[in-house]
MISEBA-526895 format. One line per field, with one value per residue: residue number from 1; residue in one letter; x, y, z of N, C-alpha, C in turn. Coordinates in steps of 0.1 Angstrom, whole numbers, plus 5000, padded with zeros to 4 digits. Each point is the difference from the previous one (the first is absolute). Layout:
# residues N
seti <- [NUM|...]
vogu <- [a|...]
n_u <- [X|...]
n_v <- [Y|...]
n_w <- [Z|...]
ca_u <- [X|...]
ca_v <- [Y|...]
ca_w <- [Z|...]
c_u <- [X|...]
c_v <- [Y|...]
c_w <- [Z|...]
# end
This chain:
# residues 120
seti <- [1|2|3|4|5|6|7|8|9|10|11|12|13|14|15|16|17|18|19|20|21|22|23|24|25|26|27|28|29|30|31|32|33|34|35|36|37|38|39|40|41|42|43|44|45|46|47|48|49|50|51|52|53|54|55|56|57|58|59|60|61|62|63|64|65|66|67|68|69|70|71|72|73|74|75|76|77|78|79|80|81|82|83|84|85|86|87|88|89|90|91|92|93|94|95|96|97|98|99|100|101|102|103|104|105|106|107|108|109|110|111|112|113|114|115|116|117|118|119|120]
vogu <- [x|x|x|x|x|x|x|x|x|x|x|x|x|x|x|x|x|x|x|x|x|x|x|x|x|x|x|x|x|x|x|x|x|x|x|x|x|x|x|x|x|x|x|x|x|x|x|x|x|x|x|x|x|x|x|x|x|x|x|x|x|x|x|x|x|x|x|x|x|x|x|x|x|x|x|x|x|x|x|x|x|x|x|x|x|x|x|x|x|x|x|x|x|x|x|x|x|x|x|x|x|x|x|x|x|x|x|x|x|x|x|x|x|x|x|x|x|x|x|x]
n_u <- [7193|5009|4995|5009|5005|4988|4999|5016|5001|4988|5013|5007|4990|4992|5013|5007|4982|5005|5016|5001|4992|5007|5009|4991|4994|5016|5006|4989|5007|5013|4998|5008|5002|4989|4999|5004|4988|5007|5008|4994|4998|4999|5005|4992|4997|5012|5008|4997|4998|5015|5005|4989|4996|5000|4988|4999|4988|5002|5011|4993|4993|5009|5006|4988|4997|5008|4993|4985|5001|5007|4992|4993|5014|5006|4981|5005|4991|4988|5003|5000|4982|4996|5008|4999|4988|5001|5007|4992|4993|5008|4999|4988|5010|4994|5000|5001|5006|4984|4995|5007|4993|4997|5012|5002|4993|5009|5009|4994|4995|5007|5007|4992|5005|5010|4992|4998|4996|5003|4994|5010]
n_v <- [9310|4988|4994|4991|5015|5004|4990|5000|5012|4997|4991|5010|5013|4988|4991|5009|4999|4984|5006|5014|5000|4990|5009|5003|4986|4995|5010|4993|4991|5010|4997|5003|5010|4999|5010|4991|5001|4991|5002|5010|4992|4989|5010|5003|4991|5001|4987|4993|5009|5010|4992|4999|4991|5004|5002|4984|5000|5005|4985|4986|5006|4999|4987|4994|5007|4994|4987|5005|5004|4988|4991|5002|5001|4984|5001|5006|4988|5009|5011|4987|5003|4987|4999|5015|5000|4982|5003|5007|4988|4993|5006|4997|5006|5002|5014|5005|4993|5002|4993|4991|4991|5012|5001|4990|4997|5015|4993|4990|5007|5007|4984|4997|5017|4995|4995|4987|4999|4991|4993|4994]
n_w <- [4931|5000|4998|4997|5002|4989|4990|4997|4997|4987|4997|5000|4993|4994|4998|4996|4987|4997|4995|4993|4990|4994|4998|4996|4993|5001|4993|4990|5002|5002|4989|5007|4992|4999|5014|5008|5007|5001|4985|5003|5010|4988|4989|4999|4990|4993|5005|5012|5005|4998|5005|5006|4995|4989|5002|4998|5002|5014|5000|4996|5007|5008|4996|5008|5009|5005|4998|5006|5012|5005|4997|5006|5006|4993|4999|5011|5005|5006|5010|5009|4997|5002|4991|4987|5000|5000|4989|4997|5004|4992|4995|5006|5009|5008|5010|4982|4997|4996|5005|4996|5012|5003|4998|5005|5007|5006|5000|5008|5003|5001|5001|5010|5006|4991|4990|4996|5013|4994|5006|4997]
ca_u <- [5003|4995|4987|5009|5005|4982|4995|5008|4997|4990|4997|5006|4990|4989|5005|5001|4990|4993|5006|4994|4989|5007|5006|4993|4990|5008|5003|4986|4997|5004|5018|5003|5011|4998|5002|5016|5004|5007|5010|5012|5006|5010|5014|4997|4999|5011|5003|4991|4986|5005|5003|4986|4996|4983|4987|5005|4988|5010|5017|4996|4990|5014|5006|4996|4997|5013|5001|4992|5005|5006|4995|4992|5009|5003|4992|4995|4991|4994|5005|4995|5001|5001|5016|5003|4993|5003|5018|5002|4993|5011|5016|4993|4995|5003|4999|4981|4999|4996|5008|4997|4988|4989|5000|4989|4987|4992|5005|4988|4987|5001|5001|4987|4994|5008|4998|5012|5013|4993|5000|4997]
ca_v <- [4988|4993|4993|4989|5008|5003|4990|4997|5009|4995|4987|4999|5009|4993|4996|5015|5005|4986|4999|5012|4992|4983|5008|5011|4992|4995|5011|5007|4990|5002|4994|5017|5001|5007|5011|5001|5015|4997|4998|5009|5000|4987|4999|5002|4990|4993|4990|4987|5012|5004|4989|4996|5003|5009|4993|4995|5004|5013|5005|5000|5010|5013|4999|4999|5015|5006|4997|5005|5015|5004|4996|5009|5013|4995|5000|5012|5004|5000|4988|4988|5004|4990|4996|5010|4996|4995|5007|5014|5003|4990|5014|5013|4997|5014|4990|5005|4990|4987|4985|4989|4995|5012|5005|4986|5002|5011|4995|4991|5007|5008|4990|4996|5008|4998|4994|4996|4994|4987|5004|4983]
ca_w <- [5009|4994|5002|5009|5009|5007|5010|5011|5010|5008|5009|5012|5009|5004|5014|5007|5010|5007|5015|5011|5010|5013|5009|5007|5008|5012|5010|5007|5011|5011|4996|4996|4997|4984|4996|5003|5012|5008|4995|5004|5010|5002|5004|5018|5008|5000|4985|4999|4993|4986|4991|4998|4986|4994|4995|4985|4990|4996|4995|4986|4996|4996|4993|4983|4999|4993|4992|4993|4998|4987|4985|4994|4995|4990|4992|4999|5005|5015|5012|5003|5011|5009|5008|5004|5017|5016|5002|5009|5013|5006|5005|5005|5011|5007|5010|5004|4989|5004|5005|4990|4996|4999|4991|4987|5001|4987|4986|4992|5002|4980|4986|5001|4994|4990|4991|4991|5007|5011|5017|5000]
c_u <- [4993|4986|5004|5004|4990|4998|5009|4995|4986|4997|5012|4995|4991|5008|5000|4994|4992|5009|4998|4986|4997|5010|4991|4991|5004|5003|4985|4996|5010|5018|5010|5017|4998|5001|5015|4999|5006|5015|5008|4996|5008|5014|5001|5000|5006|5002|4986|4988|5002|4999|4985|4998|4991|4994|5003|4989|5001|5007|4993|4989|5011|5005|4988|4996|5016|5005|4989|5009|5016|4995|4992|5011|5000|4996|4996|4987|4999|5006|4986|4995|4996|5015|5004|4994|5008|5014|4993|4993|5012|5010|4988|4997|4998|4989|4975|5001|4994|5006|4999|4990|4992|5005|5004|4989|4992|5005|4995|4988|4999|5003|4986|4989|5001|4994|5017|5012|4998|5002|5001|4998]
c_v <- [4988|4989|4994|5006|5006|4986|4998|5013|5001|4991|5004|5010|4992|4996|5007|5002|4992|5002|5009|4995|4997|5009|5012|4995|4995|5012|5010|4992|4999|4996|5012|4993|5005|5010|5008|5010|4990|4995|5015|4997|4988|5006|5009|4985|4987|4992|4996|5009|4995|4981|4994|5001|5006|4990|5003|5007|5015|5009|4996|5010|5014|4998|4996|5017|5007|4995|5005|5018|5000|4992|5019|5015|4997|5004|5017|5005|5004|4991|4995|5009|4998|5000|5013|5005|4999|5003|5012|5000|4991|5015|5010|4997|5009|4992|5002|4986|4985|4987|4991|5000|5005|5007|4989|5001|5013|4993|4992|5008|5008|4994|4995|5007|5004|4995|5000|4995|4989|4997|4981|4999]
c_w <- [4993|5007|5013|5013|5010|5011|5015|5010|5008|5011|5011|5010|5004|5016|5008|5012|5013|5013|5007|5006|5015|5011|5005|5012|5011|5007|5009|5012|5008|4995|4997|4990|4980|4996|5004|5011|5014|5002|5005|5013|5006|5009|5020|5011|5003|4987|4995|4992|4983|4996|4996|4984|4995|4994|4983|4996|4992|4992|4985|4996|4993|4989|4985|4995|4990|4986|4986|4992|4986|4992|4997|4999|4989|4990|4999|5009|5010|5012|5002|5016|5013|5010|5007|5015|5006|5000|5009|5011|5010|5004|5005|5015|5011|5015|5003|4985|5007|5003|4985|4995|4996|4984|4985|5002|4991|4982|4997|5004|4983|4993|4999|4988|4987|4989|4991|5010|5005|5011|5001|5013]
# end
């Protein structure tokens, strides 16, 4: 991989990590929708439910995550294990699956605990 491709990937995990961050800290204060446990019941609740928009911080935390995962197929490497997470806690729901908030909160509680992850 060339030098140029290190740095771009560095710098788009760095973002990566500033917006998960910033999305855990909002959802640890009561903003639900990061982890997606209320999207299967939109369509129970009519248009107006379904038409509400998703929280932009979100939708770009998704898509820069999708964009990390295929630079790094590209290269060959390790998935991105930050993104792989919140993809699986986003499709893990059941009805003993903590509330949002509580469960950002245990995810900045172990990044805390983390050396090497910055906590901006």
């Amino acid at each position: 991989m060339r030098p140029s491709n290190v740095r771009q990937l560095e710098a788009l995990e760095t973002s990566y990590r500033v917006l998960l961050l910033s999305a855990l800290r909002s959802c640890a204060n009561g903003k639900w929708g990061l982890f997606a446990h209320n999207e299967q019941a939109l369509p129970q609740h009519g248009a107006a439910a379904r038409s509400r928009p998703r929280d932009p911080s979100v939708e770009e935390l998704l898509e820069l995550g999708s964009q990390i995962e295929r630079m790094r197929r590209k290269f060959n490497l390790e998935a991105f294990a930050l993104h792989e997470r919140l993809l699986r806690m986003r499709s893990s729901h059941d009805s003993n699956t903590p509330g949002e908030p509580k469960l950002a909160q245990r995810w900045l509680d172990e990044l805390d605990d983390r050396p090497g992850i910055p906590t901006v």
